[in-house]
LUMDONU-252423 format. One record per residue (C-alpha): z, x, y; residue number from 1. Coordinates in steps of 0.02 Angstrom, whole numbers, plus 50000, padded with zeros to 5 digits. Layout:
R  Z  X  Y  NUM $
...
***
This chain:
R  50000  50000  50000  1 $
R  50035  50137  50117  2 $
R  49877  50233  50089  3 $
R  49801  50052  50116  4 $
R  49872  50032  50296  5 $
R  49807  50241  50347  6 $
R  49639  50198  50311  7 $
R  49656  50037  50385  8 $
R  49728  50108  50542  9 $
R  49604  50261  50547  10 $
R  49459  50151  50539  11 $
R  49523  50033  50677  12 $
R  49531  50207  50795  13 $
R  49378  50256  50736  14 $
R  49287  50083  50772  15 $
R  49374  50114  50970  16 $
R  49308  50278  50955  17 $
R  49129  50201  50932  18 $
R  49139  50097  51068  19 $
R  49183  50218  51202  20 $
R  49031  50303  51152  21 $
R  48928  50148  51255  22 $
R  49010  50235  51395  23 $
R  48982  50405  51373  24 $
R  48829  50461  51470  25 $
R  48776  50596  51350  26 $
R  48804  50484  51191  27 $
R  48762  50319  51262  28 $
R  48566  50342  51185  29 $
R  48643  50382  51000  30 $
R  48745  50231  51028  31 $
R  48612  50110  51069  32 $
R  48494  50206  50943  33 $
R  48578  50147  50789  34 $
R  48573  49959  50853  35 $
R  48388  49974  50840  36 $
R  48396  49993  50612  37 $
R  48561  49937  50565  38 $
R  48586  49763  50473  39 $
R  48749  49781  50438  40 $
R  48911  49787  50577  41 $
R  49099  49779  50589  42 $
R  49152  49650  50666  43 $
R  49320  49683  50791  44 $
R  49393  49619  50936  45 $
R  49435  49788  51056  46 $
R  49526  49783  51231  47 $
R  49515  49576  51210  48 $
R  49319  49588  51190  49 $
R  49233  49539  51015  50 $
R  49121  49718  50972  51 $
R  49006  49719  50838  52 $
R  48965  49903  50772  53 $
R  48826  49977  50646  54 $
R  48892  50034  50505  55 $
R  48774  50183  50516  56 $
R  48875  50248  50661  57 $
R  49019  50282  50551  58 $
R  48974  50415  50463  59 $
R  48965  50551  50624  60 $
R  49112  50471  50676  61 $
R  49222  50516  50511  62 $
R  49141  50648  50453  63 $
R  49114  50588  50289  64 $
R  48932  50576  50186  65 $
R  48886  50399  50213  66 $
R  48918  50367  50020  67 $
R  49118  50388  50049  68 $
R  49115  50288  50203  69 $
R  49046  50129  50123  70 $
R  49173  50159  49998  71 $
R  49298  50159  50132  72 $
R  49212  49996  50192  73 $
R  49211  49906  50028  74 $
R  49382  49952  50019  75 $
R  49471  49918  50164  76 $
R  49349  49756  50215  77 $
R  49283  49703  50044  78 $
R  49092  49657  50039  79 $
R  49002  49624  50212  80 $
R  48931  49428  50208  81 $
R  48805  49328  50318  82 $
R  48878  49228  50439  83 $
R  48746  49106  50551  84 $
R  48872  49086  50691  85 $
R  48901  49277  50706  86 $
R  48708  49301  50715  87 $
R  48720  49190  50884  88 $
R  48853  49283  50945  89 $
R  48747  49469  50882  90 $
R  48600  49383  50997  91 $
R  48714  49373  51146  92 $
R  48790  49553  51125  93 $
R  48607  49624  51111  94 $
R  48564  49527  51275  95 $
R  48732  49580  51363  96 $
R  48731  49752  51339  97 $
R  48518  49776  51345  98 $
R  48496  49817  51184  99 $
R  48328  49777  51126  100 $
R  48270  49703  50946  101 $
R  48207  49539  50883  102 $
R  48350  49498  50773  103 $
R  48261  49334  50728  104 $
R  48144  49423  50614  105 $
R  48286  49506  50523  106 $
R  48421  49360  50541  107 $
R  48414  49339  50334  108 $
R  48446  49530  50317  109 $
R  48600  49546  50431  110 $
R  48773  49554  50362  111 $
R  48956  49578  50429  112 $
R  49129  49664  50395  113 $
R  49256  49562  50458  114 $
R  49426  49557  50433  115 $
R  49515  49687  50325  116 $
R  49600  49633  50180  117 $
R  49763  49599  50161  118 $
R  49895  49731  50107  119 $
R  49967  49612  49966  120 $
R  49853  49467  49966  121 $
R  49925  49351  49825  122 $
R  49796  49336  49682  123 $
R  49683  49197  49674  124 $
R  49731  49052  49540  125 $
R  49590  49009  49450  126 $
R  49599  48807  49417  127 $
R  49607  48852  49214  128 $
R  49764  48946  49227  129 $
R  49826  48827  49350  130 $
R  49956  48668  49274  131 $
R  49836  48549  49275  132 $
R  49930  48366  49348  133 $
R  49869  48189  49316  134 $
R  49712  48126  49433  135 $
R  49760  48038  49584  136 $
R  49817  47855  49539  137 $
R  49759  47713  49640  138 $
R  49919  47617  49585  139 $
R  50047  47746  49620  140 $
R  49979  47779  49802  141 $
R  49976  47571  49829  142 $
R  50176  47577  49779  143 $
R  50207  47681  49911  144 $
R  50099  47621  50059  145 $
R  50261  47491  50081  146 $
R  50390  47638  50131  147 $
R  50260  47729  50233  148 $
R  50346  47804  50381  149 $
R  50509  47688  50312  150 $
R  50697  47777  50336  151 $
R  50724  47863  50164  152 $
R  50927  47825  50099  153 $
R  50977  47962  49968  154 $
R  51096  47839  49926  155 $
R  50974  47690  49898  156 $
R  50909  47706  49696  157 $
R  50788  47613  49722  158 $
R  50711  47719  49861  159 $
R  50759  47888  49766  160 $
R  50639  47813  49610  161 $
R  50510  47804  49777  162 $
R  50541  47981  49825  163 $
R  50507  48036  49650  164 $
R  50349  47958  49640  165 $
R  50286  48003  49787  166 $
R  50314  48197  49746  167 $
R  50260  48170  49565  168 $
R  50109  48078  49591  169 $
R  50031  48120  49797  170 $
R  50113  48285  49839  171 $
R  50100  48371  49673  172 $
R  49914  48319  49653  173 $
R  49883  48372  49830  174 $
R  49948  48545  49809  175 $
R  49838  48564  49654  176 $
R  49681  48488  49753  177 $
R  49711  48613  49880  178 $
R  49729  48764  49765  179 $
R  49572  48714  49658  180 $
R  49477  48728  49787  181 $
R  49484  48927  49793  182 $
R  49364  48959  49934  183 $
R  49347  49163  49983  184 $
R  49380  49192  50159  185 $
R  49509  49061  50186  186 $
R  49699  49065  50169  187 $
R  49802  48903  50136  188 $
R  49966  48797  50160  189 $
R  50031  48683  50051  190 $
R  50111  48516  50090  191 $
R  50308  48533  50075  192 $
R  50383  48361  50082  193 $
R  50375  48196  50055  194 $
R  50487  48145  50184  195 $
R  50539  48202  50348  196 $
R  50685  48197  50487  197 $
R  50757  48056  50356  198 $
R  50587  47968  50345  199 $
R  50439  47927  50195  200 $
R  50273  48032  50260  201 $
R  50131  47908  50294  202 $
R  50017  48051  50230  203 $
R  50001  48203  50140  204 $
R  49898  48355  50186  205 $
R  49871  48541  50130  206 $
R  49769  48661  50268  207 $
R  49652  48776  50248  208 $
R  49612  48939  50393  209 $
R  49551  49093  50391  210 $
R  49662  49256  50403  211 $
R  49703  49270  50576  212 $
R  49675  49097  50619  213 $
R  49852  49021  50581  214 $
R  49914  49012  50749  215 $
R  49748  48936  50832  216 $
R  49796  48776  50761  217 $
R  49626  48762  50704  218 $
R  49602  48709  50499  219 $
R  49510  48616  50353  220 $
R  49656  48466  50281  221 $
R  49636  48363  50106  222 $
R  49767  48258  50060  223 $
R  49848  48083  50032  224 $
R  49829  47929  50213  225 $
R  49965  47863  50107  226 $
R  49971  47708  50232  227 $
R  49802  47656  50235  228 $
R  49764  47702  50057  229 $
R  49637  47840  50069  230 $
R  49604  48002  49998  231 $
R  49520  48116  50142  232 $
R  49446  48306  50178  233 $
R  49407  48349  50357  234 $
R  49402  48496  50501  235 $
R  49547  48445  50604  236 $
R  49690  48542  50736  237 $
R  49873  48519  50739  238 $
R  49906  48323  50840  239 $
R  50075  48314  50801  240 $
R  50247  48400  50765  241 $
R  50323  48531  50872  242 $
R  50178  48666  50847  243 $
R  50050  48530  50901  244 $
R  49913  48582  51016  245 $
R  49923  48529  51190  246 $
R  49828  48350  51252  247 $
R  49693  48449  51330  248 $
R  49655  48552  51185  249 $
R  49657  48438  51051  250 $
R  49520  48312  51199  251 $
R  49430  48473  51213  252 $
R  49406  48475  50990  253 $
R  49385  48310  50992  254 $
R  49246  48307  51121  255 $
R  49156  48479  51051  256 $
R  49144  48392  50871  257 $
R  49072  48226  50941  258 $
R  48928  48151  50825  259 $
R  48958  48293  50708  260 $
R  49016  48255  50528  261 $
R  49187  48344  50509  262 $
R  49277  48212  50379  263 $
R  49264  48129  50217  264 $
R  49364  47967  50182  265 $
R  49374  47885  50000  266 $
R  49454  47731  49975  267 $
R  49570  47683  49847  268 $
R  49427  47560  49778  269 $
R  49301  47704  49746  270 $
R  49430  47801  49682  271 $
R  49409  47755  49466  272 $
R  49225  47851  49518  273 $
R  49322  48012  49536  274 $
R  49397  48149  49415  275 $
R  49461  48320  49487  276 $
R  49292  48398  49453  277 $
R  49212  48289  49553  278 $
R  49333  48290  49688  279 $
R  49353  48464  49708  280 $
R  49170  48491  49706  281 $
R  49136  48369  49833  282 $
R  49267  48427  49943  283 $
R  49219  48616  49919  284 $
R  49030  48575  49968  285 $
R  49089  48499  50128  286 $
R  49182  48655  50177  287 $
R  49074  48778  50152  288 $
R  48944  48704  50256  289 $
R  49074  48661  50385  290 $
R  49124  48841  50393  291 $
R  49005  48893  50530  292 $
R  49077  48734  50648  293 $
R  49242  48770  50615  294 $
R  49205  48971  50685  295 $
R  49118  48894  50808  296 $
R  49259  48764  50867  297 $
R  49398  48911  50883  298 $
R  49270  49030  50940  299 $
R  49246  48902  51085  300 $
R  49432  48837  51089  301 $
R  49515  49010  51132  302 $
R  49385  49127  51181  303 $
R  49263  49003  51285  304 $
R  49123  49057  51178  305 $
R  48963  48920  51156  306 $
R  48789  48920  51103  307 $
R  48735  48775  51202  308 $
R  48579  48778  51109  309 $
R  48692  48665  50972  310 $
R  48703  48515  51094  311 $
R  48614  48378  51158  312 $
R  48657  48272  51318  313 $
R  48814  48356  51355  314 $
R  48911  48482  51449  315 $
R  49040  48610  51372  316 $
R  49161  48646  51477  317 $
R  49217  48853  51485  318 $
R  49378  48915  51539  319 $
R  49333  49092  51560  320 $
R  49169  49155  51623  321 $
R  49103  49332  51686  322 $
R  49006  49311  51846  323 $
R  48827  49377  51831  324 $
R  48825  49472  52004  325 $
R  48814  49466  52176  326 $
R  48631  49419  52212  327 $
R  48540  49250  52156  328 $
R  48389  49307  52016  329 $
R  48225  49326  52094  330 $
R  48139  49141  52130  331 $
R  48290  49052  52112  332 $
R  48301  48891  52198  333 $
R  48404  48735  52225  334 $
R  48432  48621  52059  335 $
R  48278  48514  52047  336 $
R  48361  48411  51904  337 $
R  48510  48335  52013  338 $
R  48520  48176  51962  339 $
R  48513  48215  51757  340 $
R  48660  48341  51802  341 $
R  48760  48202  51891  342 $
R  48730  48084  51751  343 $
R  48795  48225  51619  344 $
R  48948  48266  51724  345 $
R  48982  48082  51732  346 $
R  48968  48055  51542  347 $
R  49085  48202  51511  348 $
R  49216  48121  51624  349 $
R  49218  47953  51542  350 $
R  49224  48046  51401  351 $
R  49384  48156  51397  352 $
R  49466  48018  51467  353 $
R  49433  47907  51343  354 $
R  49488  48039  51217  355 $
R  49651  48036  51304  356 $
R  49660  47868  51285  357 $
R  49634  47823  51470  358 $
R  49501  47698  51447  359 $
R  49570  47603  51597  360 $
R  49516  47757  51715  361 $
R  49363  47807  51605  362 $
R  49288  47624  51679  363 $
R  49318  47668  51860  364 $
R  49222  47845  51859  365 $
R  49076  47812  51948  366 $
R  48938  47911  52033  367 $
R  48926  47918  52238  368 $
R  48747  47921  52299  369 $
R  48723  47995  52453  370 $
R  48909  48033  52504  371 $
R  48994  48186  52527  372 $
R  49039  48223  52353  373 $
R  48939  48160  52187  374 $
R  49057  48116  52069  375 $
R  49217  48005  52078  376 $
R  49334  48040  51935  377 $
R  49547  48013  51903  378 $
R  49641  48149  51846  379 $
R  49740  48089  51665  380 $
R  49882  48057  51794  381 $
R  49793  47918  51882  382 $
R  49760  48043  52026  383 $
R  49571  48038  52126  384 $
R  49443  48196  52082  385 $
R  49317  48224  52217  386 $
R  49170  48330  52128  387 $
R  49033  48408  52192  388 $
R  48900  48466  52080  389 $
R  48816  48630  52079  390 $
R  48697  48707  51959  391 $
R  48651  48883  51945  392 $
R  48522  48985  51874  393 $
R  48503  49094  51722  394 $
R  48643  49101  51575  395 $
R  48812  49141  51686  396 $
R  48870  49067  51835  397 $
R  48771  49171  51961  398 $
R  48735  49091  52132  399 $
R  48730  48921  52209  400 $
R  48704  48854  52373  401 $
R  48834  48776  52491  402 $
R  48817  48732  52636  403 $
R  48945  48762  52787  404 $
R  49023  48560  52779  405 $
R  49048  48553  52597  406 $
R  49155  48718  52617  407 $
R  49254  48631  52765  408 $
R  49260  48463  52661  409 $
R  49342  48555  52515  410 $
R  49473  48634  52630  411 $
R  49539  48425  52652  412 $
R  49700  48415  52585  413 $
R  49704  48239  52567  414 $
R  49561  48253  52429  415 $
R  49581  48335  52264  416 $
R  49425  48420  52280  417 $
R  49332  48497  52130  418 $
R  49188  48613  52114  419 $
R  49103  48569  51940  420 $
R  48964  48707  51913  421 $
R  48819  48689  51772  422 $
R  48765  48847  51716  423 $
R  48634  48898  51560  424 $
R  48571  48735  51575  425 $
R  48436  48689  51406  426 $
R  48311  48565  51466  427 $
R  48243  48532  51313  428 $
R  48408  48473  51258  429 $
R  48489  48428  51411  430 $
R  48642  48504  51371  431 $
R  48728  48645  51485  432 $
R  48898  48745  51504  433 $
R  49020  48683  51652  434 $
R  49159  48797  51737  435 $
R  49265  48698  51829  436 $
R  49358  48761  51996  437 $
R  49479  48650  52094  438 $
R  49514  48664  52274  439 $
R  49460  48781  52455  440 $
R  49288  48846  52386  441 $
R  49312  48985  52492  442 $
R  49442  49038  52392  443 $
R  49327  49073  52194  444 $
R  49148  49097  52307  445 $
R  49074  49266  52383  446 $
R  48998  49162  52519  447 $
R  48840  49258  52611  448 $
R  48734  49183  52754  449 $
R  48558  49130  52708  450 $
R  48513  49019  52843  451 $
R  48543  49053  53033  452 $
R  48522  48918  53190  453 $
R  48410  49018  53286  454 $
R  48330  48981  53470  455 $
R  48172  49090  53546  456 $
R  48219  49239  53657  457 $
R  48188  49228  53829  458 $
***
């Protein structure tokens, strides 16, 4: 285990090593060179940004024949695997940092190193070794529906005989559901109780994530809607106990996942059409081809990373942007496609309200032709949001116009004024990114004259 963690360890420096080469004027050229051949890269996140490195670098770097350092690799790493979401994100780190290839032409050809393994990773059960329990039975899961989210008495027979069954017959088969599935790349969390704080569960669930991932909330669930009498398997975040997500975040999942399929339901009715083989299988299929959306939903979620490219008629809203410069792109000019922007940034309103469960406000959000601001819109509070709406150019927020009264209107402090920016706006698909600012624009713009009042000399 200790020999484990060196080479671990030395391979992390090494990998920080690499990077610093990008700014190393005399090694900058090998740097970008091997970017050019390599189909395979490590995969790290360095000084808070997500680096992908050729594996041919490495070699130099350790001083080792290139033999021993995919040892190393397979070692420390396991083997490298496609990922279609980390191809996106390869795309964008080509384009950020110039580096020039058509990785289209080679997308079936690239692979990754991602995480290393762990130290003492518990070995994987296979299902035939595993204590096989009794299929899921429609009639036990009906005899506790009743106590649902009931008070549970230890002293009450009656409801201890309840207890039991629930463990024997929903949690016990949900644990084994959960540890059938034995998917690579994902770690997992059994359910625990049947009752809780003195109360019957009104569901059981086990949660799948991948290493690293626990704390973003963020997981696959199967288990028991012991109340309404359904088996399910979905990509979900943590709505409730005292490690929940906050409202916003969990609006924000909800509203990324919109009109994508991210659950399975099967009803107690359907359920004398299923045996574990078929229920594991089923469940398994819709996880692995989930497994890109859920990379992409805590990709987005905590690092504000997109591909807008994956929507239609929306906006995504980004926390955390890096400004593209100083000066507007060569024949940039003022948003020609206004009124479809308006439209989007009112539909996005009504929307995260309404995932709030504000439907009352969602109704009053309206749009404001030819008034100072576009958009009226109420804060989840009740409170009034004055928006303007700005696009700009090109794939970052880089430069919009203002003009001199919309920066005095946003200084009113009677108005909760908002600044709602579209930025790598697809036409095709309508869809764009939105960074939201609130308050004195003068305060988040570089403002620079482009238009003077000007009379004729004398």
């Amino acid at each position: 285990m200790a020999e484990y963690s060196k080479k671990a360890t030395k391979l992390l420096r090494t990998l920080i090593d690499v990077v610093a080469l990008r700014s190393n004027n005399k090694k900058r050229k090998k740097y970008q060179g091997q970017f050019k051949d390599s189909d395979t890269f490590l995969v790290a996140k360095i000084k808070g940004e997500v680096e992908f490195i050729p594996a041919s670098l490495l070699p130099d770097q350790l001083g080792k024949r290139s033999k021993k350092v995919q040892e190393l690799l397979d070692e420390v790493f396991g083997d490298p695997k496609s990922n279609p979401a980390l191809d996106e994100r390869l795309s964008e780190f080509y384009k950020k940092h110039n580096l020039k290839r058509d990785l289209n032409a080679i997308s079936d050809t690239i692979h990754y190193y991602l995480k290393p393994k762990p130290e003492s990773a518990p070995k994987k059960v296979e299902v035939s070794e595993m204590e096989t329990p009794d299929f899921f039975s429609a009639k036990a899961i009906k005899k506790c529906a009743p106590y649902a989210n009931q008070a549970y008495l230890a002293s009450d027979p009656n409801l201890q005989k309840i207890g039991n069954k629930f463990g024997q017959s929903i949690v016990a088969p949900t644990n084994y559901w959960l540890r059938a599935l034995n998917i690579a790349e994902f770690d997992i969390e059994p359910e625990r109780y049947w009752q809780v704080a003195g109360m019957f569960k009104s569901f059981t669930w086990g949660k799948l994530f991948k290493p690293g991932n626990k704390d973003k909330r963020v997981f696959f669930s199967i288990g028991v809607d012991v109340a309404n009498g359904e088996l399910f398997y979905n990509l979900d975040c943590q709505r409730t106990g005292s490690n929940k997500l906050g409202r916003d975040h969990i609006a924000r999942f909800d509203y990324f996942l919109q009109s994508k399929d991210t659950s399975g339901r099967i009803k107690l009715k359907k359920l004398e059409e299923y045996d574990w083989e078929k229920l594991i299988t089923e469940s398994r299929a819709f996880i692995e081809k989930n497994e890109a959306l859920y990379d992409e939903v805590v990709a987005y979620l905590w690092d504000s990373e997109v591909n807008i490219k994956h929507f239609k008629n929306k906006l995504i809203e980004v926390r955390s942007v890096v400004p593209a410069g100083d000066s507007p792109p060569e024949n940039s000019s003022p948003d020609k496609n206004h009124k479809k922007l308006s439209l989007l940034a009112l539909n996005f309103e009504k929307d995260m309200l309404l995932l709030m469960g504000k439907e009352d406000l969602a109704k009053r959000v309206r749009l404001m032709p030819n008034k100072k601001f576009d958009l009226l819109s109420y804060t989840v509070e009740g409170g009034e949001k004055w928006i303007k709406i700005k696009a700009s150019p090109g794939t970052s927020p880089h430069h919009i116009e203002v003009t001199r009264k919309e920066i005095a209107e946003s200084k009113n402090t009677d108005k909760n004024v908002y600044l709602y920016c579209i930025f790598d706006y697809a036409k095709g698909k309508n869809a764009g990114k939105l960074l939201i600012r609130k308050g004195d624009f003068s305060r988040f713009l570089k403002l620079q004259p482009t238009t003077y009042s000007a009379s004729f000399k004398r």
